[in-house]
C-alpha positions in Angstrom: -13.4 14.6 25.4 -16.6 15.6 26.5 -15.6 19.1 27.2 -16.2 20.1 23.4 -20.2 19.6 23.9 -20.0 22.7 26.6 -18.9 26.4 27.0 -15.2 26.5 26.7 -14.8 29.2 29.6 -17.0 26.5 31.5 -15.4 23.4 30.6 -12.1 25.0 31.8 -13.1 27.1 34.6 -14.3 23.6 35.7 -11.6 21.2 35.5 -9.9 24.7 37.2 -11.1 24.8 40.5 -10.7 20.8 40.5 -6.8 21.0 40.4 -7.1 23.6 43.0 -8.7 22.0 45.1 -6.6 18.8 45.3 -3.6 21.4 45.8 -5.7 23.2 48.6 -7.3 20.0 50.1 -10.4 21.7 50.1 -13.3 20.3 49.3 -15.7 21.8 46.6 -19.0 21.0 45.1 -19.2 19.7 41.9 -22.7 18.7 40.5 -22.2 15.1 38.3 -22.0 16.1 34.8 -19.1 18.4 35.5 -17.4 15.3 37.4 -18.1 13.1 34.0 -16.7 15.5 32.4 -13.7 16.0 34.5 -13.2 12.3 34.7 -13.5 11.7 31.4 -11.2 14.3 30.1 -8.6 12.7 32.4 -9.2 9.4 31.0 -8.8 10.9 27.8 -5.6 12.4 28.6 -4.4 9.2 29.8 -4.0 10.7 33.2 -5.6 7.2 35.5 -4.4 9.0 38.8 -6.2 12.2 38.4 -9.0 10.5 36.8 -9.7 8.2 39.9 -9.3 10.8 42.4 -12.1 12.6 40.6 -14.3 9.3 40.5 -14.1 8.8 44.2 -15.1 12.4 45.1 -17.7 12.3 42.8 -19.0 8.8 44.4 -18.6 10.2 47.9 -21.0 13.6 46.6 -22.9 11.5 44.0 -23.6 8.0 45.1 -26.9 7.4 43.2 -25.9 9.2 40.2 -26.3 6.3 37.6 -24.0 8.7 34.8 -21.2 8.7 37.4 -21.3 4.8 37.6 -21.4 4.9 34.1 -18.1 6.9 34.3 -17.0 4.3 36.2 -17.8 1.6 34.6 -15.7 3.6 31.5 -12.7 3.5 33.6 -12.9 -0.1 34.9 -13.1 -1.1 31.1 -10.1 1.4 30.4 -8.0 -0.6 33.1 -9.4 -4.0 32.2 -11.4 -5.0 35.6 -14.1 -6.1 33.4 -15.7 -8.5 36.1 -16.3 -5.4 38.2 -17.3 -3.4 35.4 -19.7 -6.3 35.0 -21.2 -5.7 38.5 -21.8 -2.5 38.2 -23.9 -2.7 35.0 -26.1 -5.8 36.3 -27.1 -3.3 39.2 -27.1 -0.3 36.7 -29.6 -2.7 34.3 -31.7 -3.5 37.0 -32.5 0.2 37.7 -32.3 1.7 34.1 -33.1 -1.0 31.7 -34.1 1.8 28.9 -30.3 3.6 29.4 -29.3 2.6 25.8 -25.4 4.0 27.5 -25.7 0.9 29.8 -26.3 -1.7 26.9 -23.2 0.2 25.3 -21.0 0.2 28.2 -22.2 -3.9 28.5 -21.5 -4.0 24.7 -18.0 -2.5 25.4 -16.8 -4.9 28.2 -18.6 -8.4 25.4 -15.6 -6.5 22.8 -12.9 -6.9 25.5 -13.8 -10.5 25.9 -13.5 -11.1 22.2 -17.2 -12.3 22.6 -18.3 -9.9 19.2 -21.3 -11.4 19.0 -22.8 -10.5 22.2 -21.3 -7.5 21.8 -23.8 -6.9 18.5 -26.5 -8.2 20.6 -26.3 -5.8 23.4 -25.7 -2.9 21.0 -28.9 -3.6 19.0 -30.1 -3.2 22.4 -29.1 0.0 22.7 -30.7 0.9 19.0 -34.0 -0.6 20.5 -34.2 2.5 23.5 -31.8 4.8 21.9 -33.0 8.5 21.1 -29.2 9.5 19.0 -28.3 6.4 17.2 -25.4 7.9 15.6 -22.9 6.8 18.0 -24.2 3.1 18.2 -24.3 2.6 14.4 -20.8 3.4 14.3 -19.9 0.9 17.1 -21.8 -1.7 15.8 -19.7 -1.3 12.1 -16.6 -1.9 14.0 -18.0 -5.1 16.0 -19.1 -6.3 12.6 -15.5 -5.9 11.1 -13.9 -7.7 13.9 -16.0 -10.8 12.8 -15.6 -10.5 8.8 -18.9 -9.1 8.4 -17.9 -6.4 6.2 -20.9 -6.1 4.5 -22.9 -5.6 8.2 -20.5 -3.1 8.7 -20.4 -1.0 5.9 -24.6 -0.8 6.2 -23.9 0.6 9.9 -21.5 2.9 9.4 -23.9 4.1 6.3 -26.5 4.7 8.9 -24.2 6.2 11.1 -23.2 8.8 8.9 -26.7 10.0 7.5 -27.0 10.4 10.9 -23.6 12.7 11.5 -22.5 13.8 8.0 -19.3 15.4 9.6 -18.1 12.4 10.7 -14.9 12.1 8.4 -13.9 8.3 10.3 -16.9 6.9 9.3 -16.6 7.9 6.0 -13.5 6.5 5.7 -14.7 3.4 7.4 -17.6 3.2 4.7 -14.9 3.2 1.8 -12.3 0.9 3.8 -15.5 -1.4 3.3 -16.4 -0.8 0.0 -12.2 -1.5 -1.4 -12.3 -4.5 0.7 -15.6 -6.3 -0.9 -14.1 -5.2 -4.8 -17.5 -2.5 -4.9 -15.3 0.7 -6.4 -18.6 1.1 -8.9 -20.8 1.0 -6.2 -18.3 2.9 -3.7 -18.0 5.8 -7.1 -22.5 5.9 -6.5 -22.8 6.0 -2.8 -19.9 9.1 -3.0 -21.4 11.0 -5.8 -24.8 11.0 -3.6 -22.9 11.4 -0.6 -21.1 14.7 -2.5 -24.5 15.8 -3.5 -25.8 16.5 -0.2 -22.5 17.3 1.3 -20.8 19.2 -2.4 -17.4 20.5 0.7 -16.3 17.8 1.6 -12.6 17.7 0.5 -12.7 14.1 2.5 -15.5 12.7 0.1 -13.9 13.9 -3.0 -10.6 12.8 -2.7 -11.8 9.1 -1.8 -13.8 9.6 -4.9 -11.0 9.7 -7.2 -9.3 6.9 -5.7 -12.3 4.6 -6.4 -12.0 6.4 -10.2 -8.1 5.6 -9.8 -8.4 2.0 -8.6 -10.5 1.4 -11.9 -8.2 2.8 -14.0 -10.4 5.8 -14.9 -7.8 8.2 -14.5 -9.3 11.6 -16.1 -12.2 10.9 -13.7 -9.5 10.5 -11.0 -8.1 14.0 -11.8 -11.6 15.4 -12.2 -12.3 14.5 -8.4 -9.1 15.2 -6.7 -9.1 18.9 -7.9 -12.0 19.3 -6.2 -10.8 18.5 -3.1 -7.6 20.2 -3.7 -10.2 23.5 -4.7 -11.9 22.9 -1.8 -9.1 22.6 0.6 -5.8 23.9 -0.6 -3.7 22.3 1.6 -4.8 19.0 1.2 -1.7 17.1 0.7 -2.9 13.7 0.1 -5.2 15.1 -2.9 -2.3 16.4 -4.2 -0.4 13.2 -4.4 -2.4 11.3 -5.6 -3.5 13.6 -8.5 -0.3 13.5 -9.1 -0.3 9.8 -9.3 -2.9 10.0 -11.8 -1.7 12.6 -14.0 1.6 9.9 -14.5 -0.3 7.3 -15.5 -2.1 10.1 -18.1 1.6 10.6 -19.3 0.9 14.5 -18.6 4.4 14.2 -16.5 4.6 18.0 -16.1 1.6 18.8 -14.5 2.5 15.6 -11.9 5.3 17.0 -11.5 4.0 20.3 -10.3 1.4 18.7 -8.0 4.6 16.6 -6.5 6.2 19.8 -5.7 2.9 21.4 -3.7 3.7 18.4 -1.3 7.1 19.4 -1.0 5.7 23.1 0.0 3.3 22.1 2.6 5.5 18.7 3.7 8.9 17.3 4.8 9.4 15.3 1.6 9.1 11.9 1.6 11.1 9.4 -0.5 8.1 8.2 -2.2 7.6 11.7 -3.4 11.2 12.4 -4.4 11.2 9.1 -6.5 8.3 10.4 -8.3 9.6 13.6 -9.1 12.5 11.8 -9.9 10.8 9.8 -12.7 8.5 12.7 -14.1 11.8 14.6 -14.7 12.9 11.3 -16.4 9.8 11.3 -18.6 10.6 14.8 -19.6 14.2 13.8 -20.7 15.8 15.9 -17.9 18.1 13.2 -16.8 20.3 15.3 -14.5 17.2 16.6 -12.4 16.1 13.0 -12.1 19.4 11.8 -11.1 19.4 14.6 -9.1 15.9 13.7 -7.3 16.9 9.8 -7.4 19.7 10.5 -5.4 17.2 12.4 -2.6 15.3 9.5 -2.8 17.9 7.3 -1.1 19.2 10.1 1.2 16.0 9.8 2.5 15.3 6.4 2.9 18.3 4.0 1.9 16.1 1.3 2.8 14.0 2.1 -0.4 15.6 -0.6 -3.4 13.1 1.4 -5.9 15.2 4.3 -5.3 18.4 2.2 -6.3 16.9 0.9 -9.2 15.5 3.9 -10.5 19.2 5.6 -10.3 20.5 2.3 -11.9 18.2 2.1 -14.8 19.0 5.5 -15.9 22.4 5.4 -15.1 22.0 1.8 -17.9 20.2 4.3 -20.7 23.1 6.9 -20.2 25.6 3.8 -20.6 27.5 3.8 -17.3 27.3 0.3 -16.6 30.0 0.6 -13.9 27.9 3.5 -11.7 24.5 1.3 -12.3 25.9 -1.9 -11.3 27.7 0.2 -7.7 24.0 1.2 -7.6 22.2 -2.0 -8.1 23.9 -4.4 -5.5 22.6 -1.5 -3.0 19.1 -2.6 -4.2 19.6 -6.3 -4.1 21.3 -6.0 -0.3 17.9 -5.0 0.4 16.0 -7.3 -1.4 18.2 -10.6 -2.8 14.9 -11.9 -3.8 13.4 -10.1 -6.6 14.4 -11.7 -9.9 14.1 -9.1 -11.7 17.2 -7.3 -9.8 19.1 -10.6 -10.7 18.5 -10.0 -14.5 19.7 -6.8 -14.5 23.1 -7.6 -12.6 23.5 -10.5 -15.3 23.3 -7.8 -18.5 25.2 -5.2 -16.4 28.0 -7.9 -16.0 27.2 -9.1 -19.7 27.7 -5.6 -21.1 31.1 -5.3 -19.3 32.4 -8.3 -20.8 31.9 -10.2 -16.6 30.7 -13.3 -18.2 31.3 -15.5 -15.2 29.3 -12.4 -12.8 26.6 -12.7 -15.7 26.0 -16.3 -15.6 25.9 -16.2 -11.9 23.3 -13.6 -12.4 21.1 -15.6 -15.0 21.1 -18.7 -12.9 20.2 -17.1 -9.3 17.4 -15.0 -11.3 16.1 -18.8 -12.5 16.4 -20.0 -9.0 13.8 -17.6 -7.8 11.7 -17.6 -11.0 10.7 -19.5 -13.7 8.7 -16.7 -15.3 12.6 -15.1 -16.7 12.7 -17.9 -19.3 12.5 -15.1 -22.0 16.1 -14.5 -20.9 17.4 -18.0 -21.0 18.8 -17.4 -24.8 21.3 -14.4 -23.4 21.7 -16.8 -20.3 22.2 -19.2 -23.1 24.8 -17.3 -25.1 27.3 -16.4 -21.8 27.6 -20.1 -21.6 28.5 -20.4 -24.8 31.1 -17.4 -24.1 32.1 -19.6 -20.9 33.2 -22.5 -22.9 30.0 -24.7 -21.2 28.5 -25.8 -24.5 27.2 -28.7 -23.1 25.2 -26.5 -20.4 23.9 -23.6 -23.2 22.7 -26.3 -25.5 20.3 -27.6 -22.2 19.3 -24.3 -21.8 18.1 -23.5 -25.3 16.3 -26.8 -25.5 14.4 -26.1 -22.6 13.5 -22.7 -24.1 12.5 -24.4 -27.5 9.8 -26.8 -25.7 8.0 -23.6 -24.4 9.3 -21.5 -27.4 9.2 -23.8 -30.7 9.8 -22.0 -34.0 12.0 -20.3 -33.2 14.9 -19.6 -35.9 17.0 -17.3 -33.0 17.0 -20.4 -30.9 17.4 -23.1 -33.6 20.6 -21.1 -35.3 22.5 -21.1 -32.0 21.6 -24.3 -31.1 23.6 -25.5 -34.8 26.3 -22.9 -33.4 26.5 -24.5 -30.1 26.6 -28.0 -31.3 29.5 -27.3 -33.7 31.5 -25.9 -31.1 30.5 -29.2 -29.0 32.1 -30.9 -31.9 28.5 -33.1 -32.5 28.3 -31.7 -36.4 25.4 -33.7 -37.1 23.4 -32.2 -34.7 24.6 -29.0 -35.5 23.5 -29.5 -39.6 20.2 -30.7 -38.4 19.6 -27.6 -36.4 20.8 -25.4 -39.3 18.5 -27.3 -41.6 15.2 -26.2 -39.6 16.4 -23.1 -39.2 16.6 -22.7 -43.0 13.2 -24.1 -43.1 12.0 -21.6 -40.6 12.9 -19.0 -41.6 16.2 -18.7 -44.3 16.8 -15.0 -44.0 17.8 -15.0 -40.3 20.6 -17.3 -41.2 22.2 -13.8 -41.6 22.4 -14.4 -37.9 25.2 -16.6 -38.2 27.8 -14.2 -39.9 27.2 -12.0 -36.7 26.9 -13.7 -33.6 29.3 -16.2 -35.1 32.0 -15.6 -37.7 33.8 -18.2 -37.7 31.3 -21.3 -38.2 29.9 -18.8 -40.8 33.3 -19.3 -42.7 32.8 -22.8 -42.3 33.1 -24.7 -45.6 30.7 -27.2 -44.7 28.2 -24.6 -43.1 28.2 -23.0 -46.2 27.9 -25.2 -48.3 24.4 -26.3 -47.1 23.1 -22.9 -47.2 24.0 -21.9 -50.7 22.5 -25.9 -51.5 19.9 -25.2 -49.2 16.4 -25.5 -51.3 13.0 -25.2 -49.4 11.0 -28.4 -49.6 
């Protein structure tokens, strides 16, 4: 609201006597740039009632005042009469062609046609009689992002802010365009100049070390979000994602420790829990991390990384049981992610569920061919199921993307046996020899009995490398 750009006793005392005199009914003299102001700190407020009842008195005591029909015009646009609106600026143009607020009112009603590029055109009019750009620059960097010009619009909002170096949105809007056309380098340059001019600026800091982030750099990362956490001490976001950082830098404590600032100056979050959560089970402190996983899903049971972080340690502690209760909460949420699948299929496997395994194996296929790394253990539960016929066109389909491969040729002599088709079963044992003779060894473990096999046997102790 305009009332910043004034005296505060003023600005008040001001919009006082206004409200007391529409509870009086009497009439008082305000001259126009107190109405705009009234009027527009009403429109701000999103009070249209009291903001039109100031418009009309200030017609009736200004009716030649071109900023009060600017005003209006503001509030026509606000309640989307843009044909009047439309009016008012031809007659407005027609007496103040050089008012660079008339081409940005006329630029404001193009926008709310959709028509952008008009919009652009009446704008750069503006620019053309303009004395404070500022303001225009920054309009004109949105209108270029509503029609994909993203490189237009990050060169406006550039301008805009060497114009207004406080202006934290436009700086924001300057990186939002810099992530979307892939220029982190060039993003990293124009901050470390922009920090150079303006060194404070928590703001710039922090979006410097998520450009250092995004590229992976993250000791550069930590280097600029302490800055802004120096410079600002309550800067949660720089915490956070320092934190982030200092994960991927396998310095878990001091993420953790950054994680817990957020919980001082915030509600917590789940996302934060969860990664408290996992720094405590980097630092082998599994009940604190069970303790923080379970947070996590208080907080949001919506969250399926919560579930699956407090079933995959529940899996390294063994308590299959607890982490597959845990993991159909995650794949209620999301039934689509394969990997969930996978897990419910070893979970199962592990507690001898062959039939809930299989299931598992062939709904994680179903949604993903990229799992065929798991096909063998898929493989060897329908070899457990009595379907030899199906295990055996399983680890075939494995070999064609896998060949040489004496895991899958030994089973594939195993399964074959069991499907009573010996000859197939020798031949597979034979490459396996071939391949590799000392992980026939295999055999005697996964299965004893065709390893006691006299005729199995026999053509290993005859077997003789060509």
């Amino acid at each position: 609201m305009n009332f910043d750009n004034k005296d505060e006793n003023e600005n008040y005392l001001s919009l006082a006597r206004f409200e007391s005199m529409l509870k009086t009914n009497k009439v008082l003299f305000f001259d126009s740039e107190e109405f705009e102001d009234i009027i527009l700190h009403y429109l701000d407020s999103g009070k249209m009632n009291l903001a039109n009842k100031a418009l009309k008195l200030a017609l009736e005591q200004h009716p030649t005042s071109v900023g009060i029909k600017i005003v209006e015009v503001e509030l026509l646009i606000f309640q989307n009469k843009l044909e009047a609106a439309d009016k008012i600026l031809d007659e407005l143009e027609r007496l103040e062609p050089q008012n660079d607020e008339v081409h940005i009112q006329r630029a404001n009603v193009f926008s709310k046609k959709g028509n952008h590029i008009e919009a652009i055109n009446s704008l750069n009019k503006a620019l053309s009689v303009s004395d404070d750009p500022v303001d225009i620059y920054s309009i004109l960097g949105m209108e270029y992002l509503f029609i994909d010009d993203v490189e237009k619009a990050k060169e406006n909002f550039i301008l805009s802010l060497e114009n207004d170096g406080e202006d934290q949105s436009t700086l924001y809007n300057i990186i939002y365009c810099f992530d979307f056309l892939n220029e982190n380098e060039e993003a990293i340059t124009y901050l470390n100049t922009f920090i150079d001019q303006h060194p404070y600026s928590e703001i710039a800091w922090h979006q410097l070390g998520r450009q250092y982030y995004i590229l992976k750099n993250y000791e550069k990362a930590v280097w600029a979000f302490n800055y802004a956490t120096l410079i600002d001490e309550h800067f949660l976001g720089a915490y956070l994602e320092k934190g982030k950082a200092l994960e991927k830098l396998n310095k878990f404590q001091e993420a953790l420790d950054n994680y817990m600032i957020t919980l001082e100056l915030d509600a917590p979050s789940a996302y934060v829990l969860l990664h408290i959560g996992i720094c405590y089970e980097n630092l082998n402190n599994f009940p604190l991390a069970i303790q923080y996983y379970k947070k996590t899903v208080h907080e949001d049971p919506m969250l399926d990384k919560g579930w699956i972080a407090l079933t995959d340690i529940y899996i390294k502690e063994n308590e299959y049981e607890k982490a597959l209760i845990t993991l159909m909460k995650a794949i209620n949420i999301d039934e689509f992610d394969e990997r969930y699948w996978i897990r419910y299929a070893v979970l199962n496997k592990n507690l001898l569920q062959f039939k809930e395994a299989e299931a598992g194996y062939r709904k994680a296929t179903e949604l993903s061919e990229s799992i065929l790394d798991y096909w063998v253990d898929w493989a060897d539960v329908l070899y457990l199921l009595g379907e030899y016929k199906t295990a055996i066109d399983k680890l075939l389909q494995v070999n064609q993307k896998n060949p040489n491969s004496p895991e899958i040729y030994y089973r594939l002599a195993a399964f074959y046996w069991e499907n009573q088709e010996n000859s197939q079963s020798l031949e597979w044992l034979k490459r396996g020899l071939i391949l590799d003779a000392d992980k026939v060894i295999m055999l005697s473990i996964l299965f004893p009995q065709l390893w006691e096999n006299k005729t199995i046997q026999e053509l290993i102790k005859n077997f003789k490398p060509e």
